[in-house]
C-alpha positions as CSV (number, residue, x, y, z in Angstrom):
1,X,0.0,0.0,0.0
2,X,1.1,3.4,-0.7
3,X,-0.2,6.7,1.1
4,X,1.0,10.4,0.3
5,X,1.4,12.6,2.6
6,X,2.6,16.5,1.2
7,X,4.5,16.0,-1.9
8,X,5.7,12.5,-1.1
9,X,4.7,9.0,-1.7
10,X,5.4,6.3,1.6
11,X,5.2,2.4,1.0
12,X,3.0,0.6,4.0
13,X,4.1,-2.4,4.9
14,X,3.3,-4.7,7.7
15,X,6.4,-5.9,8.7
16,X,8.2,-7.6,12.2
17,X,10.7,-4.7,11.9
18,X,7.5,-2.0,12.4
19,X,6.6,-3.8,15.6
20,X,10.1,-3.8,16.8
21,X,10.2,-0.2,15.8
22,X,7.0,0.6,18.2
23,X,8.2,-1.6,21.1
24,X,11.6,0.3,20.9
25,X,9.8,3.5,20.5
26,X,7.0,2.9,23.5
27,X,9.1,0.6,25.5
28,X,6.7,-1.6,26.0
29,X,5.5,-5.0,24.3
30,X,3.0,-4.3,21.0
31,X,-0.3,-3.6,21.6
32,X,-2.6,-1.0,19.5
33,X,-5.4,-0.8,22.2
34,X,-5.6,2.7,22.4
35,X,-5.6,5.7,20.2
36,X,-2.2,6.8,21.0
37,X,-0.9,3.6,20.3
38,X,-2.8,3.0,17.0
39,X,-1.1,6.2,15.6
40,X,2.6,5.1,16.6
41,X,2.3,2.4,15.1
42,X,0.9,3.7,11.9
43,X,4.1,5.7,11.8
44,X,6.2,3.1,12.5
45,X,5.0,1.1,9.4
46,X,6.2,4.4,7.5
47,X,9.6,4.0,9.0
48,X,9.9,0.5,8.6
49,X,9.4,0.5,5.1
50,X,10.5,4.1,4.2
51,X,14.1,3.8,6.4
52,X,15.4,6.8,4.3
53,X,12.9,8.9,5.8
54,X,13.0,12.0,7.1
55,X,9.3,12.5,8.1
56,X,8.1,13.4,12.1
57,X,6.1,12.2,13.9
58,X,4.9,15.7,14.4
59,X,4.7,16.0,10.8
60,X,2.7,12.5,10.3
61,X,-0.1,13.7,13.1
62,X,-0.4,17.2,11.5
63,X,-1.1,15.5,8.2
64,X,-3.7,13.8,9.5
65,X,-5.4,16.5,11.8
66,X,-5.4,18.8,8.5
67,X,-7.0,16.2,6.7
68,X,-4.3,15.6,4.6
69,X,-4.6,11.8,4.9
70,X,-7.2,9.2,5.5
71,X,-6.2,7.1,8.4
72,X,-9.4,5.3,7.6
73,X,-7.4,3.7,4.9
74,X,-4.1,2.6,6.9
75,X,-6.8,1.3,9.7
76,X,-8.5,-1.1,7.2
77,X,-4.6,-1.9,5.2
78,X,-3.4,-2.7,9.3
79,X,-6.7,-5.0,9.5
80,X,-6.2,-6.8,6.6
81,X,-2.7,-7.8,7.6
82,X,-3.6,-8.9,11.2
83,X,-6.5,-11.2,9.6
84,X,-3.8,-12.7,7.3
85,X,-1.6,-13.2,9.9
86,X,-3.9,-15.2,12.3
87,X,-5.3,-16.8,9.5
88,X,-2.2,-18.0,8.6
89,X,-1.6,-18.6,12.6
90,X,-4.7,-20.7,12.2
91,X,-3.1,-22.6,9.5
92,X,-0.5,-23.4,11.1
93,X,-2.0,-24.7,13.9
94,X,-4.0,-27.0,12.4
95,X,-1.5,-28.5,10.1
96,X,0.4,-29.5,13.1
97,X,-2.5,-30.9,14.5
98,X,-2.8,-33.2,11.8
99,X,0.6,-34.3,12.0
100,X,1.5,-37.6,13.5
101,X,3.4,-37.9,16.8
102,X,6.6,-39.4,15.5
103,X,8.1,-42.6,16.9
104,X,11.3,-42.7,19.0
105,X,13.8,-45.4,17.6
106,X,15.0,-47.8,21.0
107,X,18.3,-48.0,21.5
């Protein structure tokens, strides 16, 4: 996904590095259960997958409180992701499910 915010273009991706970046930012383990939280992390996926970047976090929350971007679209991109990613959880789980306890060999 891209987004623009002023003149420039940002890739959003949901990547392990943007939740390391908002643990090491909030310095605490990744949860999005609050507003605050929600919008760190939003800028966190532009630093992840912008790392040339010279945007603020300052800059970021002014785009958004002038209406310069729609945070309605990042929300439903950051949903999508996290569906994927406990449906592939899901997956996961049941395939090992299905698996067979192996056998030891005696010795």
């Amino acid at each position: 996904m891209t987004i623009q915010i002023g003149q420039k273009e940002y890739n959003l991706k949901y990547t392990i590095r943007a939740l390391f970046l908002f643990e090491r930012i909030t310095k605490k383990p990744f949860t999005a259960n609050n507003l605050e939280d929600q919008f760190i992390f939003f800028f966190c996926l532009i630093l992840a997958s912008n790392p040339d970047t010279e945007l603020t976090f300052e800059e970021f929350i002014e785009a958004v409180d002038n209406g310069d971007l729609d945070v309605s679209e990042i929300n439903k991109f950051v949903a999508e992701q996290q569906k994927k990613q406990e449906e592939l959880a899901a997956k996961k789980t049941a395939e090992s499910s299905k698996k067979k306890p192996s056998k030891k060999k005696s010795q």
